[in-house]
Each structure stands twice: as structure tokens, then as C-alpha cells.
C-alpha positions as CSV (number, residue, x, y, z in Angstrom):
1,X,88.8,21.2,63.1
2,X,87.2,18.1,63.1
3,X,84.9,16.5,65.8
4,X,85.4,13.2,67.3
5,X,83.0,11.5,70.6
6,X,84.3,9.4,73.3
7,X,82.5,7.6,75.4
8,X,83.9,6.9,78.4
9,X,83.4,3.9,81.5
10,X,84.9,4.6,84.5
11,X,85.5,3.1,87.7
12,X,82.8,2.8,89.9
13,X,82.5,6.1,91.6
14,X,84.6,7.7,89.8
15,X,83.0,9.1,86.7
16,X,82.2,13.1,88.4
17,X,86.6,13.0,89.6
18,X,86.9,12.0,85.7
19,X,84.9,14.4,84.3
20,X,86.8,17.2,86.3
21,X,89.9,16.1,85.4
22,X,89.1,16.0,81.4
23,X,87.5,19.3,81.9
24,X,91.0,20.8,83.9
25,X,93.3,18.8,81.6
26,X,92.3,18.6,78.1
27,X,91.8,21.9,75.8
28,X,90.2,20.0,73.1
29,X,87.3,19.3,75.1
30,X,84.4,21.0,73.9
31,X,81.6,19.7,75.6
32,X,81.3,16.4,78.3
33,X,78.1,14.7,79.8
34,X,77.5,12.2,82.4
35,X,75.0,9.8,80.9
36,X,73.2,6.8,81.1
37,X,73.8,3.3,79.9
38,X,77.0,1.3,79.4
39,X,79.0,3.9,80.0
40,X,79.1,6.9,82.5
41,X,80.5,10.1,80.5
42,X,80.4,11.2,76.5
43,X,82.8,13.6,75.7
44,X,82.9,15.7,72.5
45,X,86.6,17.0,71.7
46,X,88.0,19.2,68.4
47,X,91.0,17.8,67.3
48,X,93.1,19.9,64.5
49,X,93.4,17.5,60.7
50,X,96.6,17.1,61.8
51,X,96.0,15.0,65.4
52,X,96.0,11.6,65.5
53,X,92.8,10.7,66.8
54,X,94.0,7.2,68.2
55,X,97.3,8.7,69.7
56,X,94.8,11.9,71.7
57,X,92.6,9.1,72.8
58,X,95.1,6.8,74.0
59,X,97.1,9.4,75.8
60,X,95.0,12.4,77.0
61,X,91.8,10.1,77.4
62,X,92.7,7.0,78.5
63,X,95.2,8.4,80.7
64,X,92.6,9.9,83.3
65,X,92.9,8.5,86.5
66,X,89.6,6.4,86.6
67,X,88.7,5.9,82.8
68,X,88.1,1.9,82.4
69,X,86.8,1.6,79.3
70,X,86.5,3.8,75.7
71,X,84.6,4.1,72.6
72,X,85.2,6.2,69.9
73,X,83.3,7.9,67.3
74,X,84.1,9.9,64.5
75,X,81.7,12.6,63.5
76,X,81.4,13.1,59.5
77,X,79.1,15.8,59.3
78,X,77.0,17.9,61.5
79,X,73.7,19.0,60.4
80,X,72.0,22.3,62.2
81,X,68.9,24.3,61.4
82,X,69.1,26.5,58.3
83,X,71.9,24.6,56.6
84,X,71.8,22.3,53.7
């Protein structure tokens, strides 16, 4: 599994209908925050090696009723306590 971040604009007040919907719709989800900033929610989703991370985005993502705007990161590594 590999580990991609999406920030996500929505329309104005929209972003909490948005961030139920990802949470209802998409199983990749792993984690989704309303923050502050340019945009309104950052979502952190697993995608299997074999996904296409600009097809998911595109059409599970972008899709939501609401979403405006993306921005998509790719995660390379992830560093936690204990681990070298």
C-alpha cells in the first residue's frame, strides 16, 4: 500500500457535506481533516501499487459533490519513532 494526500477546496459551505461523503464513499480513506488555509479538508488515502493515483483522484475525489479544487501529494516515506 502506498500513501498519497489530497488536499481538497470545496465550495463554500460545503466542506463538513464533503467530508461525510468521502468518509461514506471512499474505502481508501484512511484518515480526513478539516484545516486551515487555502484549502478546507486534507485527506490521507492507501491506494494498492497497482491504482492509478491520477485516475482515484480524478474519479472518486473530484467527483464529490462540492470538491472545487485539488492538490495532490505523494508520500515517499514515512518516518515514526523507533525506526530507522
Amino acid at each position: 500500500m502506498r500513501a498519497i494526500f489530497v488536499l481538497i477546496k470545496c465550495e463554500m459551505g460545503r466542506a463538513y457535506q464533503v467530508a461525510q461523503a468521502a468518509a461514506d464513499e471512499i474505502a481508501q480513506l484512511s484518515e480526513l481533516y478539516s484545516i486551515s488555509g487555502q484549502y478546507d479538508l486534507l485527506g490521507k488515502f492507501y491506494l494498492e501499487p497497482e491504482d492509478d493515483i491520477g485516475r482515484f483522484v480524478t474519479e472518486r475525489v473530484q467527483t464529490l459533490p462540492g470538491v472545487r479544487d485539488t492538490y495532490t501529494l505523494l508520500a515517499f516515506n514515512a518516518f515514526t519513532p523507533g525506526r530507522r
